[in-house]
Residue frames relative to the residue before (quaternion, step in Angstrom):
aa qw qx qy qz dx dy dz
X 1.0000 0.0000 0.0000 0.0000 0.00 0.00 0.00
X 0.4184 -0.7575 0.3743 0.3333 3.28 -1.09 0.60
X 0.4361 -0.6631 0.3573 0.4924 3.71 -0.88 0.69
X 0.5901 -0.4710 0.4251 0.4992 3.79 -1.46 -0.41
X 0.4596 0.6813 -0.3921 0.4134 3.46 1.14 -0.07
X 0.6586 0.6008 -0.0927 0.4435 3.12 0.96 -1.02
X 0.8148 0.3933 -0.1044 0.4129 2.92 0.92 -1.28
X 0.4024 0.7864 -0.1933 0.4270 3.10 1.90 -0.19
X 0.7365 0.3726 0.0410 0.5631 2.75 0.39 -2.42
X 0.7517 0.4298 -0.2077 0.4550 4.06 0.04 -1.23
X 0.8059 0.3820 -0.2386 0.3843 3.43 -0.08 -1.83
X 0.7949 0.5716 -0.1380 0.1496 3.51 0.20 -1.67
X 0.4255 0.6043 -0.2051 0.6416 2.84 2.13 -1.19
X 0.7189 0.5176 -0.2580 0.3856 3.89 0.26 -1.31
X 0.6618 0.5496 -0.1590 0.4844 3.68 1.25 -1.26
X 0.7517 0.3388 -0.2796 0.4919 3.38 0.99 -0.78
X 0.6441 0.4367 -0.4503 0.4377 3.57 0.86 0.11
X 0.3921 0.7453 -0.3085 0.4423 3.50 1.57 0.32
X 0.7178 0.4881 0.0204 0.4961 2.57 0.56 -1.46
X 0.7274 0.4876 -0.2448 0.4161 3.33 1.11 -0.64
X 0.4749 0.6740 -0.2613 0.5019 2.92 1.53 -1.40
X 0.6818 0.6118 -0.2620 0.3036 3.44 0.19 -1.92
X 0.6510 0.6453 -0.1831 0.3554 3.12 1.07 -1.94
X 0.7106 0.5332 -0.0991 0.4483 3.37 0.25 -1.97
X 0.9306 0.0881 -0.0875 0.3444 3.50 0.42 -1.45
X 0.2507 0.7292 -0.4772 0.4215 3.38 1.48 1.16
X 0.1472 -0.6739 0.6599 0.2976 4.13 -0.85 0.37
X 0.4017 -0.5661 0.6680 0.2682 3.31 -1.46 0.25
X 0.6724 -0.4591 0.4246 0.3960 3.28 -1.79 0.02
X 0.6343 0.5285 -0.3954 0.4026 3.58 1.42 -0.52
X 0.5671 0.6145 -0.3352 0.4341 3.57 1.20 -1.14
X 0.7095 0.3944 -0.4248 0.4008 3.69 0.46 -0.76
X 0.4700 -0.7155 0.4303 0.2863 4.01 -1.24 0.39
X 0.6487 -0.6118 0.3552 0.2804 3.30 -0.95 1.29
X 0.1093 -0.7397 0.6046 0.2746 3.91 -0.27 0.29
X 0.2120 -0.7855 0.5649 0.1375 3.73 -1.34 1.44
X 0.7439 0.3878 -0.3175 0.4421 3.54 -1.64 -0.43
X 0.6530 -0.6307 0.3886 0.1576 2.95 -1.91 -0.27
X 0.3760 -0.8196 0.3935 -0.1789 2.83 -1.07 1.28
X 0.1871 -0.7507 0.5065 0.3806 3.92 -0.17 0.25
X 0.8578 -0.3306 0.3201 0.2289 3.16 -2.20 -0.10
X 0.8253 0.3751 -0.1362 0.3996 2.96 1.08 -1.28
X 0.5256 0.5224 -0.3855 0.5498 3.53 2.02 -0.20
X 0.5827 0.5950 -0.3316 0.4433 3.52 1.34 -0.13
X 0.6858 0.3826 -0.2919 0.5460 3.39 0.91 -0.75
X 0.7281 0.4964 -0.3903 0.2667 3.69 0.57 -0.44
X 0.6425 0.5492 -0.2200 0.4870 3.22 1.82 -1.14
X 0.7739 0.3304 -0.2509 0.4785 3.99 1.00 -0.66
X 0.3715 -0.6869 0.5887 0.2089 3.54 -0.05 0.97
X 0.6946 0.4047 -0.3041 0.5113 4.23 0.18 -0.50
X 0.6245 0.4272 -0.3527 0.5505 3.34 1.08 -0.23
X 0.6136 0.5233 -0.2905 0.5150 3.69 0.33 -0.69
X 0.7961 0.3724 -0.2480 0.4074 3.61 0.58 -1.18
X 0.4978 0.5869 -0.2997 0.5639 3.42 1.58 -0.23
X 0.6740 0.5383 -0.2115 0.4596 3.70 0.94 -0.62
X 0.6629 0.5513 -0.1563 0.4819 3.01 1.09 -0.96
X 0.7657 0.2685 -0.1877 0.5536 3.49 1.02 -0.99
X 0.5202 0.5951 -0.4930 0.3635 3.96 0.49 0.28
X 0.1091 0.6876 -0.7177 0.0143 3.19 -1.18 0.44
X 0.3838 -0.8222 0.4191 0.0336 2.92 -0.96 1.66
X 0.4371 -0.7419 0.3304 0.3864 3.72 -0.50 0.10
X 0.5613 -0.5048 0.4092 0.5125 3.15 -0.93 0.26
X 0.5677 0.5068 -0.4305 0.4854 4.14 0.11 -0.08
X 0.7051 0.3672 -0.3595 0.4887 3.87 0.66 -0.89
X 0.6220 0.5115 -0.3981 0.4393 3.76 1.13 -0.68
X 0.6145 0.6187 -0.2733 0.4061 3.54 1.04 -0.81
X 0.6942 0.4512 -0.2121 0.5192 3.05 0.80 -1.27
X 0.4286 0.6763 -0.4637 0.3794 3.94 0.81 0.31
X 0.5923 0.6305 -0.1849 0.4664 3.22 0.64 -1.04
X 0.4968 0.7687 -0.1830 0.3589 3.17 0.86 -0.77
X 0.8455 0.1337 0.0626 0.5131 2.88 0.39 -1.86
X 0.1790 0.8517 -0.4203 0.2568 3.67 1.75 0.31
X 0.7458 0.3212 -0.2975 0.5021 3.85 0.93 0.22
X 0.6419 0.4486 -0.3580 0.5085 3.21 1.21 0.06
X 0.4666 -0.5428 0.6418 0.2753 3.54 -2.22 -0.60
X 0.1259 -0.7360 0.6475 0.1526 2.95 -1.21 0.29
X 0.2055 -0.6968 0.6752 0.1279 3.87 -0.91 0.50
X 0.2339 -0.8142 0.5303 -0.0348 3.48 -0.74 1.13
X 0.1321 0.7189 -0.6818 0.0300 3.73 0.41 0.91
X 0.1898 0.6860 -0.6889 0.1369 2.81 -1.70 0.95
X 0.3422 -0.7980 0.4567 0.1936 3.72 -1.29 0.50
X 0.3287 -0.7503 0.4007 0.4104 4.07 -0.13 1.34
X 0.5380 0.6151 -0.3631 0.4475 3.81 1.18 0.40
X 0.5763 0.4808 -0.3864 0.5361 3.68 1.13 -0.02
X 0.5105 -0.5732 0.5564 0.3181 2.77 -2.04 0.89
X 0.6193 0.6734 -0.2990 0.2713 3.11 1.23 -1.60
X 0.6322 0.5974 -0.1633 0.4655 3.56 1.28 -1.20
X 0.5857 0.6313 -0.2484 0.4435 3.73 1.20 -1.09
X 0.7824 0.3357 -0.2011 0.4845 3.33 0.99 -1.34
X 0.7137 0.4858 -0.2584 0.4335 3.58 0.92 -1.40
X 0.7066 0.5382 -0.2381 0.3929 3.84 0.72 -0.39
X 0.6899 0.3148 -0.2572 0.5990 3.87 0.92 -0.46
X 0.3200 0.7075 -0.2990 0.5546 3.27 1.66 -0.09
X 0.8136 0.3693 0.0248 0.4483 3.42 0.13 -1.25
X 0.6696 0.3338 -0.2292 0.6227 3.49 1.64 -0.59
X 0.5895 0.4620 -0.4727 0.4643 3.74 0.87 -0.13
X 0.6329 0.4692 -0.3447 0.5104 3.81 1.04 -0.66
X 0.6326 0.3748 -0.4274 0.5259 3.82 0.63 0.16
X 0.7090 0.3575 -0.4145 0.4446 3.64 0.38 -0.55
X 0.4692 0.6639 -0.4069 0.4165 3.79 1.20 -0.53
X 0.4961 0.7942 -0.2121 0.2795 2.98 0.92 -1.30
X 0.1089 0.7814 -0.5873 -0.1806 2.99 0.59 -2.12
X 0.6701 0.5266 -0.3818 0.3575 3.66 0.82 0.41
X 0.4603 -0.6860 0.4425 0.3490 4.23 -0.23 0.65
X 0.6458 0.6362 -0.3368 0.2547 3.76 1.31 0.74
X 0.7006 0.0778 -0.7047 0.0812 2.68 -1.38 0.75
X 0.3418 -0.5498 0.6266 0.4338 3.81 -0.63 0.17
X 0.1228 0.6708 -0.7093 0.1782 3.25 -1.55 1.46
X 0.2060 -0.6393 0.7186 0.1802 3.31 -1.48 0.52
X 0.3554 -0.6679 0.6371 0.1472 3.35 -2.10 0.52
X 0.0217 0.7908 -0.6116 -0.0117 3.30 -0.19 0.73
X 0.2326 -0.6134 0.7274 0.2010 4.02 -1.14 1.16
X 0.2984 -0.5073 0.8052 0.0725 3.36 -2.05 0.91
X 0.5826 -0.5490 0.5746 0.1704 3.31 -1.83 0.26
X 0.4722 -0.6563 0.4321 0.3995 3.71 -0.51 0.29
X 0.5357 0.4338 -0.5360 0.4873 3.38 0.87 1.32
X 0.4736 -0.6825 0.3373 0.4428 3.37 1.25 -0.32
X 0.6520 0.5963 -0.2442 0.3996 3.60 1.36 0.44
X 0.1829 -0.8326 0.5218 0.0315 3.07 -0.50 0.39
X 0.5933 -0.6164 0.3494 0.3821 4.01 -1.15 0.87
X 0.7320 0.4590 -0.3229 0.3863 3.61 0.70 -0.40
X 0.5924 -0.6393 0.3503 0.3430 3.54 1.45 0.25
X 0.5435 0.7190 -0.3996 0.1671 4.00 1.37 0.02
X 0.5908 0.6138 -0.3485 0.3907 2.96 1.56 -0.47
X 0.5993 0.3655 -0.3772 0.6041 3.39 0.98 -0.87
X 0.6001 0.3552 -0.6389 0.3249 3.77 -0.87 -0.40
X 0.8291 0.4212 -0.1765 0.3224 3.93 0.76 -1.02
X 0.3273 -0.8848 0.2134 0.2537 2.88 2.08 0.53
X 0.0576 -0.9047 0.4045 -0.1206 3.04 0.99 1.38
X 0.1198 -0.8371 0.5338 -0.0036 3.66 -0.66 1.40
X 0.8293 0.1650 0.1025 0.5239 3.06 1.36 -1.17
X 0.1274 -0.7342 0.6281 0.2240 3.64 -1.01 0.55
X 0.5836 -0.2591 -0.7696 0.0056 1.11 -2.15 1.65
X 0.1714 -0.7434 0.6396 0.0943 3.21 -1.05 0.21
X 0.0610 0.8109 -0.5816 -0.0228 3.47 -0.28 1.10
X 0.1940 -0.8188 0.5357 0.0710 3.45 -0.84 1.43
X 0.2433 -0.7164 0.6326 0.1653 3.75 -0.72 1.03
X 0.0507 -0.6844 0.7262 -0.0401 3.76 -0.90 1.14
X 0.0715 -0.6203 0.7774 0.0760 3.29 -1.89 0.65
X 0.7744 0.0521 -0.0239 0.6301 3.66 -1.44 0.41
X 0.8164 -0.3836 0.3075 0.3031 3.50 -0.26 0.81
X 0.7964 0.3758 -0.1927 0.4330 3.56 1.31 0.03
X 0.5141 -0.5863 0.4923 0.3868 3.91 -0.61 1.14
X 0.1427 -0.6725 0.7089 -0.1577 2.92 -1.45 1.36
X 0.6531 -0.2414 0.1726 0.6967 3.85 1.22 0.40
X 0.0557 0.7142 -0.6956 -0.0541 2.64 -2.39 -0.18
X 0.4791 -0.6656 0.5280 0.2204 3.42 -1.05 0.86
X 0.2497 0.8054 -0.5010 -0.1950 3.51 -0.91 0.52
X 0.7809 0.2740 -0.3627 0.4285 3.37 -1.23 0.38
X 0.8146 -0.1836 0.1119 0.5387 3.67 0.19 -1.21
X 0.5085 -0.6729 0.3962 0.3628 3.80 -0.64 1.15
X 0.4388 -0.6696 0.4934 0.3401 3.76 -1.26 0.53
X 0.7740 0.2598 -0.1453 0.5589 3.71 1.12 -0.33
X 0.7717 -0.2203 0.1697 0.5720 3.45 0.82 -1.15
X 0.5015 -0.5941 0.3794 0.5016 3.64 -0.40 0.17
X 0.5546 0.6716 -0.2572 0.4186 3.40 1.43 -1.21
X 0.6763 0.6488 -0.0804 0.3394 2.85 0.33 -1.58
X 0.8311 0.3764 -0.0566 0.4056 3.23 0.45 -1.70
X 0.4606 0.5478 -0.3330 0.6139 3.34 2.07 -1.12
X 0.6145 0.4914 -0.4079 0.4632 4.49 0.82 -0.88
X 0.4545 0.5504 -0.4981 0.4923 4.26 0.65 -1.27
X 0.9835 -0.0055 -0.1148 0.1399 3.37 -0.48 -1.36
X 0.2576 0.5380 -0.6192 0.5107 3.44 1.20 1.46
X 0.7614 0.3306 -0.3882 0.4003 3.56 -0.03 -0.51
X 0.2630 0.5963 -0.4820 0.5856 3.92 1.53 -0.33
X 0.7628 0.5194 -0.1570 0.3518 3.84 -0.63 -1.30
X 0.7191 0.4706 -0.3634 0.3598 3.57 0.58 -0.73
C-alpha cells in the first residue's frame, strides 16, 4: 500500500495536473457549433449518433404506422435542435414511423435552429418557434396545428387529431 507520504508528495501533485489538463482541453456541449437550416433525415441520422441510436431502438405501433396515412396530403415542417434531448427522442421517432410505414408520405422538411431557436434565414421566427421540436402540420401552404416538444398520444397520431380537426 501506498504510504500517505507518498501520496502527498507523488500522487496529488500528478492528479491536479490531470485534472487540469482534462479541464481546459475538454469541449462542452456549448463549445461545439450548433448545426442550422435544413437538412434531410438520413444526413441527420448519420451525423448525430443519439439520433441514430434513438432510431434504431423504436418500434412503432401499428396505430402510429396507421395513423400516417392520414396526413398523406399534407407537410410537415420539423423545427428542431441536433442539441435537444427533446428533439433526439421525438424526431428519429417520427422517421422510423415513416420508413415503417413503407409509404412516400408525408412530404416534410427538417430544419435545425440554434440553441436560441433561430436561425439566419428567419424560419424559426416566421414559425414562431418557442420550443424544440416543434412539429408543424401545413395544408395548401397553411399551418393547420402543431405538436410541440413531446406528442400527448403519439406523434403520429396527434399530427392525424389535427388533419381530421381541419377537414
Amino acid at each position: 500500500m501506498f504510504t500517505d507520504k507518498f501520496m502527498s508528495s507523488v500522487l496529488k501533485p500528478i492528479l491536479a495536473v490531470l485534472i487540469v489538463m482534462v479541464s481546459t482541453n475538454a469541449m462542452s456541449a456549448d463549445d461545439i457549433p450548433d448545426v442550422v437550416g435544413e437538412m434531410s433525415g438520413e444526413a441527420l441520422l448519420a451525423q448525430y449518433p443519439a439520433f441514430m441510436d434513438e432510431y434504431k431502438s423504436y418500434q412503432p405501433s401499428a396505430a402510429e404506422i396507421k395513423a400516417v396515412s392520414a396526413i398523406d396530403d399534407d407537410t410537415l415542417l420539423i423545427l428542431f435542435g441536433a442539441w435537444c434531448h427533446d428533439s433526439e427522442r421525438e424526431v428519429p421517432r417520427l422517421l422510423k414511423t415513416l420508413d415503417a410505414s413503407g409509404l412516400d408520405v408525408p412530404q416534410f422538411t427538417l430544419f435545425a435552429v440554434d440553441r436560441k431557436k433561430s436561425d439566419p434565414e428567419g424560419v424559426a421566427e416566421k414559425h414562431k418557434l418557442k420550443y424544440t421540436p416543434t412539429f408543424i402540420l401545413m395544408r395548401d401552404g397553411e399551418e393547420i396545428g402543431r405538436v410541440v416538444e413531446r406528442a400527448e398520444t403519439s406523434l403520429t397520431q396527434d399530427l392525424q387529431a389535427l388533419a381530421a380537426a381541419a377537414e
